[in-house]
N, C-alpha and C positions, 0 to 999 in steps of 0.2 A: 402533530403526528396522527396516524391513523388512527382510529376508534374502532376499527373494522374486528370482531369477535373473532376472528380467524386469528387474528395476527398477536391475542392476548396481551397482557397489559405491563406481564414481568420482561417481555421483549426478549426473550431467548427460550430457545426448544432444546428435546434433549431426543435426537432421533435414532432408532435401533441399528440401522445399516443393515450390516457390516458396508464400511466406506472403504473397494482395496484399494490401498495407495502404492504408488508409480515403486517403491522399495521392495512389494510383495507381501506386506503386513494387509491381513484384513482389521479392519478397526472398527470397532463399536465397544461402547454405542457412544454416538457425535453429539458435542454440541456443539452448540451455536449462538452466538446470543447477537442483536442486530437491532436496526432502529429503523423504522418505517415514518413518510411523510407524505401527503397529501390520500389519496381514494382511490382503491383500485379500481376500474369501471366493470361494468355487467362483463365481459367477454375476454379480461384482464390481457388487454391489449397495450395496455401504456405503463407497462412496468420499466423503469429503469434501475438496473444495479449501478451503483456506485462503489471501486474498488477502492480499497484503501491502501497505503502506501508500508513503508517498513514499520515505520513506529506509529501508526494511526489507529484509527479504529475505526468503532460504528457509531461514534458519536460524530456525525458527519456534521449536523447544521442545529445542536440542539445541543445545550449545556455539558461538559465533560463532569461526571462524578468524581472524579480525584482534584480536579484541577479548579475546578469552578470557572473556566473560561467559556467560550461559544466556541463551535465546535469548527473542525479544521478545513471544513469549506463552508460556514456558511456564509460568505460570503454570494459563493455560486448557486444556492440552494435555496429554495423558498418561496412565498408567493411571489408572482410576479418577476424574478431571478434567471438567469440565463437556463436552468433548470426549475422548472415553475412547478411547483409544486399544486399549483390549479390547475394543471393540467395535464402533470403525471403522479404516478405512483413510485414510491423514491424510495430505493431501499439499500441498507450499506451493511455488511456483516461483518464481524471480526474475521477473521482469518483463523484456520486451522492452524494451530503450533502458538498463537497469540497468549494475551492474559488480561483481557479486559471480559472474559466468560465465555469464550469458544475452547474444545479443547486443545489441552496445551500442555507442556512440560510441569505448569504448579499446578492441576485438576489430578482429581483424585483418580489413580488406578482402581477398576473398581475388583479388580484380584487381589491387590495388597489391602486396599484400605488407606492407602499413603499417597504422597504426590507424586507421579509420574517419574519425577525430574528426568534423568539421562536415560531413562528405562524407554521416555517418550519414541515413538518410529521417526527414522527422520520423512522429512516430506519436503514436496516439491509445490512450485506455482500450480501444477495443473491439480495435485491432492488439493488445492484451497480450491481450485474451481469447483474439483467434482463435489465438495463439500459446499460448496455456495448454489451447484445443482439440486444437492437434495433439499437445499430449504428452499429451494422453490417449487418442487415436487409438493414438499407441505403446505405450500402458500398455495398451490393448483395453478400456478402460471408453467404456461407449456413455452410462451415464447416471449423472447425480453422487447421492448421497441429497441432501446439499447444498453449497451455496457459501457461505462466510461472510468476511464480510473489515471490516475498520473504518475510515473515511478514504478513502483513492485504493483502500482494496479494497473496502469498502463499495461504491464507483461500480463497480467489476469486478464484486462478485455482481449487481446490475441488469442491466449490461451482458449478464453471463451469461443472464440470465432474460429478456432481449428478443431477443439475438441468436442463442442456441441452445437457444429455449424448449423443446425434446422433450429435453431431458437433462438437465435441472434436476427435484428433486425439490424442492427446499425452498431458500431463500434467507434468509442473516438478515444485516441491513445495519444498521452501528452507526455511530453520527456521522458520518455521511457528507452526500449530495444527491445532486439529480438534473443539478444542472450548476452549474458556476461561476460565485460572483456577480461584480461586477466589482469589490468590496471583494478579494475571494478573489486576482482577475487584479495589483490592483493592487500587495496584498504580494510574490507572485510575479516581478514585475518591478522591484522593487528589486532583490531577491535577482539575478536574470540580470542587471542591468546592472552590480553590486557587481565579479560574475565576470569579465564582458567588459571592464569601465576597468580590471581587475587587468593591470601590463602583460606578467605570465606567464602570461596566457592565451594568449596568440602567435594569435588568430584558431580556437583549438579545436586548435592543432597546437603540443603543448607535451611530446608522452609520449616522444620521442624525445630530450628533454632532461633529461627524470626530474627537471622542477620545473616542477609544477604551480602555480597558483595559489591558493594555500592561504589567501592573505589576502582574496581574495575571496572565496572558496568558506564560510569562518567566517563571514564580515559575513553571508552570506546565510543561513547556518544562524543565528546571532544574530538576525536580522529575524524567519525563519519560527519560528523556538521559541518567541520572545511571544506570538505568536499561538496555539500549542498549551496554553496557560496561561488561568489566569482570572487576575482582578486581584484578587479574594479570596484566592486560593493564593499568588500571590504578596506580597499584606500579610503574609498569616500566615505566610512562609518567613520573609521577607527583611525586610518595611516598608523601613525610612529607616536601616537598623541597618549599620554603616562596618566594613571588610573589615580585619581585621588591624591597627586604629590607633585611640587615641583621640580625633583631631582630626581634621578633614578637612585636604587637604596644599596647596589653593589651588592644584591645579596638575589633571592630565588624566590621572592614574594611577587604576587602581578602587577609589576610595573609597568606593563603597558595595560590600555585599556579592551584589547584585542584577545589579552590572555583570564582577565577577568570576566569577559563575557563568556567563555566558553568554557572555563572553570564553571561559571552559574546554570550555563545549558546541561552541561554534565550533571552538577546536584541537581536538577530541577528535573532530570529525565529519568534517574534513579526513581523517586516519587509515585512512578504513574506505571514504569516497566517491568520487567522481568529479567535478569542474564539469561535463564537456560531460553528464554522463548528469543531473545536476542541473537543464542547464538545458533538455534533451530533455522531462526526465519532467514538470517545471512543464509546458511548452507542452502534453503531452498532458492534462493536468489543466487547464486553461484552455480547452484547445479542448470538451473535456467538457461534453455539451448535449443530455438522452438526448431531450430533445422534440424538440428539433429534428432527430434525425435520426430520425423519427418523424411526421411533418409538421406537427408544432409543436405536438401535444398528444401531455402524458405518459403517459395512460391506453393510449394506442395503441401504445406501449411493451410493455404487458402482455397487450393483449388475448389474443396466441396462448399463453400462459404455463399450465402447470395448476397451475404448481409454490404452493406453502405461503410465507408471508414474514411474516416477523418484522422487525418495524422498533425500532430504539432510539436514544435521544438523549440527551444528558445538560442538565441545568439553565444551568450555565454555559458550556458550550460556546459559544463567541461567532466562531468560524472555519465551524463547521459547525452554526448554533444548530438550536433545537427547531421553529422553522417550515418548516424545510427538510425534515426529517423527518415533519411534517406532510403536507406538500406529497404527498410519494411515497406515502404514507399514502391522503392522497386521491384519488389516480392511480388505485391500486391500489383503492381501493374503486369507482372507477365504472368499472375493466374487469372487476369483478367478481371481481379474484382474493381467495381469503383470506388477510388479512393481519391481522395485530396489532399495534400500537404502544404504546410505555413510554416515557416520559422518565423517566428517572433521577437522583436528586440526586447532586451531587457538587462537592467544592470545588476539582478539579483542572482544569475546563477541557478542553479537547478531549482532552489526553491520557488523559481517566477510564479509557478503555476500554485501553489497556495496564497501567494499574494494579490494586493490587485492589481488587475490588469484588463482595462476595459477593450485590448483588443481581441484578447482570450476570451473574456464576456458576449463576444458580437459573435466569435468565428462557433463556442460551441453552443449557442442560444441560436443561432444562424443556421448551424445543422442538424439541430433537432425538429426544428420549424419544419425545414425542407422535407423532412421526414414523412409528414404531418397530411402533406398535399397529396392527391389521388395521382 
């Protein structure tokens, strides 16, 4: 990680604003907290943000504090890495509305004294951008080389490239879109109402009892993580194959092994998240609709943009598939920007792009390089 005095050592800021968000709420004052890797240079030209996805963070390539795992790319990230950390400056934030120490629905209002909970404003993709502007304001980078994110950060590097088109160098967006389908909206509100019929949700005012709603908060990680899967990956894990027993037990315990695993994902996501910031961050990925704030075409999105875009999708991806990808693809080529697009095969389904995949290693270590050259 950086040693740079600038970037302090607690890894999160606490900045005055007021930051107005897309709802009309001005809000201050913001934090932020975020993890820096390799050296800014003299004229902080090689900055890259890295977005993070729904349930991620800014423990991008360096140990998570709750979980004690490595962090959720680093695979991608680090010396020598398709993202070289010797040779950029690597930076990932939380997300506004999050709960790893950005603010968020369980951060203290500082009028009451109390947590936020439902009082929180709602927010959108672009409020996390303009919040991921100001801590670059305090970092004193004026312009990124690029933005790359996959998912809900996919939507952020866009977001990036329409809303602060003069600081974007280069964009590369992986399994992502340009806005939610109503397939997208519909998963997402099971998950929020699983939370809300939980009856320790207490209305979003639950942290002063220090018991959360954990049975709802699973169901909804259980719903969303099918959807991060293909139904290929999942024959070939799991099929019809019975957890621990050789008969089935004619009763409602996880007889198959397909149900016990997402049983485990569900307790094991409680652990690390938040409900109210769960149910914050869906609505801002729901309300996600870059045409329409745009005047209802994508291309106008781009037009002011000089920036470079790489676009990628994978085969099975069925949450965020290949026409979505398409889509912005086409955007992009009638504002004229240059852009390139890949579908990629893969048997895992949305999640490809956190796993490995050394054709995703080649394509965005390939266009950062390109970047690079005079």
């Amino acid at each position: 990680m950086s040693d740079d005095p600038r970037f302090g050592l607690r890894r999160s800021v606490t900045l005055p604003g007021p930051l107005r968000l897309d709802g009309g709420v001005l809000f201050s004052p913001v934090d932020i907290a975020y993890e820096t890797y390799g050296t800014l240079n003299a004229d902080a030209s090689n900055a890259i943000l890295v977005c993070h996805a729904l349930t991620g963070d800014q423990h991008l390539a360096s140990e998570h504090p709750v979980t004690g795992k490595p962090g959720w790319w680093a695979r991608m990230v680090g010396p020598g890495k398709p993202i070289d950390t010797n040779r950029w400056f690597v930076i990932c934030s939380n997300v506004l509305g999050s709960c790893l120490g950005s603010s968020g629905p369980a951060t203290i209002n500082p009028v009451t004294g109390q947590p936020w909970g439902m009082q929180f404003p709602v927010i959108t993709i672009r409020d996390m951008v303009r919040a991921q502007a100001m801590l670059l304001d305090h970092f004193g980078i004026d312009r990124l080389f690029a933005v790359v994110g996959g998912s809900m950060g996919g939507m952020q590097a866009l977001s990036w490239a329409a809303t602060f088109p003069e600081r974007v160098r280069a964009a590369v967006v992986i399994a992502s879109a340009a806005r939610h389908s109503a397939q997208n909206i519909a998963f997402h509100e099971v998950g929020r109402q699983a939370i809300m019929a939980d009856p320790k949700w207490r209305g979003g005012a639950y942290y002063a009892a220090q018991d959360p709603p954990a049975a709802g908060l699973a169901v909804a990680r259980m719903a969303a993580h099918i959807t991060y899967l293909s139904e290929a990956g999942l024959t070939a894990k799991f099929g019809r194959k019975l957890q621990g027993r050789e008969a089935k037990t004619f009763g409602f315990d996880a007889d198959f092994q397909v149900e016990s695993y997402l049983r485990h994902q569900g307790l094991a996501f409680v652990d690390r998240f938040d409900a109210n910031s769960y149910l914050y961050i869906t609505r801002a990925l729901d309300y996600f609709d870059l045409a329409e704030e745009h005047g209802g075409l994508l291309a106008n999105a781009f037009r002011a943009s000089k920036a470079r875009f790489c676009v990628v999708s994978f085969d099975t991806d069925w949450l965020y598939p290949t026409a979505e990808s398409r889509t912005i693809a086409h955007a992009l080529n009638a504002a004229g920007a240059p852009a390139s697009f890949v579908e990629l095969s893969s048997p895992f389904g949305h999640d490809a792009f956190l796993l490995e995949s050394p054709e995703l290693d080649r394509v965005i270590g390939g266009f950062l390089a390109a970047g690079e050259r005079p």
